[in-house]
Structure formats: C-alpha cells, structure tokens
N, C-alpha and C positions, 0 to 999 in steps of 0.2 A: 444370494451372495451375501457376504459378511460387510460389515461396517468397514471405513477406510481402518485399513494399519494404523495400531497405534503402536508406542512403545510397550516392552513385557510388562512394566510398573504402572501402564494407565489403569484407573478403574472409571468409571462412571463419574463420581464426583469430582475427581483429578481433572477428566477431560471437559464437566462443565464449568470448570473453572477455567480453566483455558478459555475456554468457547466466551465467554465473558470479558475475559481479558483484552479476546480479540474483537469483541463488538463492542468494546472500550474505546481502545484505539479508532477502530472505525470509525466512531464517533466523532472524537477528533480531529482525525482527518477530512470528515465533509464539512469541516468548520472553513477549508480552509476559501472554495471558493466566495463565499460570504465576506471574509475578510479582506479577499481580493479585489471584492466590490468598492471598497471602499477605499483603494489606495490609486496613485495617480498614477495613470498610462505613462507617464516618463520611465516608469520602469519597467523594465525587459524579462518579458517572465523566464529566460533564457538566466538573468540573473536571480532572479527571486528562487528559482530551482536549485542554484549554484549556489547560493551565499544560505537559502535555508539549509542544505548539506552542510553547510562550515558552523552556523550556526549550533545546529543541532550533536558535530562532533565535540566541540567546547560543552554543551550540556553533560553529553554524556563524561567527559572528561571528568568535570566539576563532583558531579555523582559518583561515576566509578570511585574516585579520590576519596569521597568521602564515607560510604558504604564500604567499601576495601578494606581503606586505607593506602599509601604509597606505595609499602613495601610487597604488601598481597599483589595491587592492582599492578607493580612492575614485572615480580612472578609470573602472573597469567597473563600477561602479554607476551611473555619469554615462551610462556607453555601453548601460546594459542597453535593451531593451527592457521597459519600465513596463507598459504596457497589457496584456500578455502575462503578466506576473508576477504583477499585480493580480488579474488573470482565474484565474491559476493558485491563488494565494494563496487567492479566494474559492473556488476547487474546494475545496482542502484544509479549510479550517474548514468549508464544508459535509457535506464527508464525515465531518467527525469527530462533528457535530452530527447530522448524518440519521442516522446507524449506531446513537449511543448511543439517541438518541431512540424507533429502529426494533428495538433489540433488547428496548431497554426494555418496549417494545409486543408486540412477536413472542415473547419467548422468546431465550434464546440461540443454541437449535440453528437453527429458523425463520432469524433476525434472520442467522445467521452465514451460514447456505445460499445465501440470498438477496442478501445482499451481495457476498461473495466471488464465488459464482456468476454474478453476473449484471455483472459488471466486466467479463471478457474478452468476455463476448457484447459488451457496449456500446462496445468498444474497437473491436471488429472492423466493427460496422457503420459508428461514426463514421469509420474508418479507411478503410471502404469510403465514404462522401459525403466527404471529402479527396480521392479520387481514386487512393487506393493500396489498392487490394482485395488482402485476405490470402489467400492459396492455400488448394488442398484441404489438402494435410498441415497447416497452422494449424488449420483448421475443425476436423478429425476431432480431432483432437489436445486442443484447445481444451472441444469437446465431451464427447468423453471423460476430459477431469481435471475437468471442470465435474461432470458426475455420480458421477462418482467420491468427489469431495472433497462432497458432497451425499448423499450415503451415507456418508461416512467422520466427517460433521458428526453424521445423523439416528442413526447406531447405537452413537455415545458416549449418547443418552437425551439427557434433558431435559422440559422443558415445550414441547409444540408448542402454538401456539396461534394462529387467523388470523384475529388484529385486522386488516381493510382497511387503516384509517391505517397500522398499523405496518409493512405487507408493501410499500403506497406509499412511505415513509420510506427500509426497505431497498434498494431498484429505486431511488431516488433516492440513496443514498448510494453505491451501483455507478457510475450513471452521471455523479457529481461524480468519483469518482477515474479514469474512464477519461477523459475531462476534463482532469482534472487530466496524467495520464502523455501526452497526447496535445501540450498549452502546455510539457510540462516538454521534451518530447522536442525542439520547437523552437526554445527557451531556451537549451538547453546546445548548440546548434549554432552558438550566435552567442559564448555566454560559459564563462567556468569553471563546472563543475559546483558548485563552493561559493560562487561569486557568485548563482548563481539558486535554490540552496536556499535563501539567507542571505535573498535579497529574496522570495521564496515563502514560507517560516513564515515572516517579520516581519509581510505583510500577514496571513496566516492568524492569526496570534495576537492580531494587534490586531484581527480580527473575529472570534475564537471565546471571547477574555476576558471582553468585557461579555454576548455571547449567553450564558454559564453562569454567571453572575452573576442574569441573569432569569430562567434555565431550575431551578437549584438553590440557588438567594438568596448569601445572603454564605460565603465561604469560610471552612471547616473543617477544618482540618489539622495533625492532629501530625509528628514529629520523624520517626515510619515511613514517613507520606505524602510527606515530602521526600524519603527515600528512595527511595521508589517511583517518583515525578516523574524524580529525575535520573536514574534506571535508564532509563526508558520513555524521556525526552528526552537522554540523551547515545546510550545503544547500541541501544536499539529502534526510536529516529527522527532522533538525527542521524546516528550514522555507517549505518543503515540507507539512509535517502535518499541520502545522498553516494554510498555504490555503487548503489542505482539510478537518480540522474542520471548519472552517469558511465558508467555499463551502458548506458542510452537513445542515446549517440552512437552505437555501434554495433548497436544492433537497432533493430524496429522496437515503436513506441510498444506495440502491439496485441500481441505477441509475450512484451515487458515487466508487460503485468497479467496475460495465461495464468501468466507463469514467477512470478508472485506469490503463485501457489495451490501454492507450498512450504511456503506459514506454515501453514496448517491441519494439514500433515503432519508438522511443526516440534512444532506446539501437542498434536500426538496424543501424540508419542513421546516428550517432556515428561511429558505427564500420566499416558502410563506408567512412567515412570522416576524421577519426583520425586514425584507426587501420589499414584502408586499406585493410578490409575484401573484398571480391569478391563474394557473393551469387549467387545462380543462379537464376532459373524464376520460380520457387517454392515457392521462400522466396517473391517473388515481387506480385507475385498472394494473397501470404498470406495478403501483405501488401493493396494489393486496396481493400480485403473484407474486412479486418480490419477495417480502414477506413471508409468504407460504412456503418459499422455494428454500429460504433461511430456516424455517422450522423445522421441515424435512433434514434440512443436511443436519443441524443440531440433535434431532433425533437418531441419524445415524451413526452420529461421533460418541455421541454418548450413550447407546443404547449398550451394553454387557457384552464382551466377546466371550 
C-alpha cells in the first residue's frame, strides 16, 4: 500500500517539515500536564480548558494582526470558509469538554489512554470514508505508538477505573479532535494557518466558556491561575496549534494526530526530570514502542509517492 495521501505539491522534504512542526507542537503540548502540577486545585480544569481557548484566540489575534496586517487579516476572515471553522471550532471545545469530563470519570491513566489512543485510530478510518486510505506503514506505525503510549500511560500508576460514561466521554473526545485535525487540515489549504486558528478557538471559546460556567459554576481564580492560563494558552496552545496548522499543509490530517502521541512522551520525561516521578519498566517499554511506532509513521509520510 502507498503512504498516507498527501497534497499533489508534497515532496519528501515538504512533508518532513511538517512532521517536525508537528512534533513541535506536541512538544508543547506535553508541557502542559507538568505545569498543571504546579497550580492550585481551586481551579476547575473545566475552566482552565475554557479560558486557555480564549486565551490562545487573543494570541492568535495579536499575531494574525501583526503578520497580516489589519487590512489582509480582515480580507481573510471575509474569505474564510465559516461553516468549516464553526464545525472545527465546535470539534475543539468538544474535545476540551469530553476529555475533562472523561478523565474526570476514568481516572487519569484510563481518561489519558483512551483519549490519546483512540484519536489516530479515528483519524485513519475517517481519513479512510474521505476517500484517502492511510497505507500499511501508517497503520503498523500508528498501531504501535497507540500501545506503546498505553503502556507508557498504564505504568506511570494511577487510579484505573471503568466508569462506562467516562470511557464514552474519552472515545468521544478522540473522535472531536480527529475531527477537528481532519476541518483544520482543509482550512489551512484555502487560508493562513493563523487566520483559521484565530476563527477556530474564537468559535471554540465562545462555546467552551458558558459550557464551564454550568459544568464548574462561577469562576475561581488567583494571580497563579492567570498564570497557568497564559502558559497553557500562549505556548501549550497557541504557538502549539500555529505549528500544527501549518504542519497539516504538508502531511496528512491522519499522520498529524499519530505524530501528536509525542506529548505523552513529552509529559513522561517532564515528570521525570521536574516532578521526580519514578516509573517503572512498564512505562519505559511503553516508551521504546512509542517511539518506534512514531518512526514508522514518519517514514511513511515522508517516504516518495
């Protein structure tokens, strides 16, 4: 079988430039539970989800503005495709809302396995009903840092636990963000990467603000928690997104949430080096299939069609 679909302009270089962009981002992203550590349980990660989406639209905002300029970045908002964005915008606050809700419910280790894990699955079949079937080297690859990173979750410990609702919640927050990387991958074909993240968290914040508003009542937050917010919303999610919208032009959507199962591997080595976690050879096992499973898909994204 052929490598996943990429666009007719990908070459080899193209797409490992992407590929990089996207385990950029990933990077980032595993910063955030680390940072989480460190902030006070008064806050509701129902808000901390919510206010880093509003967060992270003002980022983009700021940027857009000033790479544009007003008059470009007003044009291409006029030009964007809406419907797509809206669509995209609801994946995102869904996923922010399923995940808290589903870890809430599962546990973390459970909540984390399931979510992460089950994103590249959802990416590759929806990728396959689009009509762009991901090749064998995706699959095995894909497959393989899926269990890997599910062993590298289960053998940090935790609370396992298999509330139905909550493992529903998780499986539904995988498949809002493959979803979501699927409408983003289309978006930024048509416009600038920070014109469609800007109209993507705008819509997502204005429906994940009042949803934790009802889910965690009225907002509680000190001077740390602003802190935390603009950490998780300027470099965990906006300049995160910004490279992997701009990654998604040259790979494929599906390619893009496997290479997003670097944050767990992020989040590991983190929690060894700043938290002081102690794992044992469970979590490390998880980590070299992980790993391996990421090499493989890289090879396939960027192998020559």
């Amino acid at each position: 079988m052929s490598a996943p679909t990429k666009t007719p302009s990908s070459s080899p270089a193209s797409s490992l430039q992407g590929v990089l962009l996207v385990l950029g981002a990933a990077v980032l992203w595993g910063t955030t539970g680390t940072a989480q550590s460190f902030s006070s349980a008064a806050l509701s990660p129902y808000w901390v989800g919510a206010l880093r989406l509003l967060v992270a639209s003002l980022f983009f905002l700021a940027y857009a503005a000033w790479a544009l300029g007003p008059v470009r970045l007003g044009r291409e908002l006029a030009d964007l495709h809406w419907q797509q964005a809206i669509w995209a915008g609801a994946c995102m606050a869904g996923y922010n809302l399923t995940f808290f809700a589903g870890v809430k419910a599962t546990g973390v280790a459970v909540g984390t396995a399931l979510a992460l894990g089950s994103g590249p699955i959802w990416a590759g079949l929806l990728q396959m009903l689009a009509g762009a079937r991901p090749g064998a080297g995706w699959w095995a690859g894909t497959l393989l840092a899926v269990a890997g990173g599910t062993l590298l979750v289960f053998g940090r410990g935790g609370d396992i636990q298999a509330d139905p609702l909550g493992i529903a919640l998780c499986l539904a927050a995988g498949l809002a963000y493959a979803l979501y990387a699927l409408l983003n991958k289309r978006l930024v074909h048509r416009s600038a990467p920070a014109v469609t993240t800007l109209a993507v968290f705008m819509v997502g914040a204005l429906l994940a603000l009042p949803a934790a508003g009802l889910q965690a009542g009225p907002l509680q937050i000190t001077g740390p928690g602003w802190l935390l917010v603009g950490f998780l919303g300027i470099a965990a999610t906006g300049i995160a997104y910004l490279l992997f919208s701009t990654g998604l032009r040259s790979i494929s959507a599906a390619s893009g949430v496997s290479l997003a199962l670097m944050e767990p591997v992020t989040a590991f080595l983190l929690a060894i080096l700043v938290v002081g976690e102690q794992p044992g050879a469970l979590a490390y096992a998880g980590l070299a299939a992980l790993l391996a499973g990421l090499v493989i898909v890289i090879r396939a994204e960027t192998r020559p069609t």
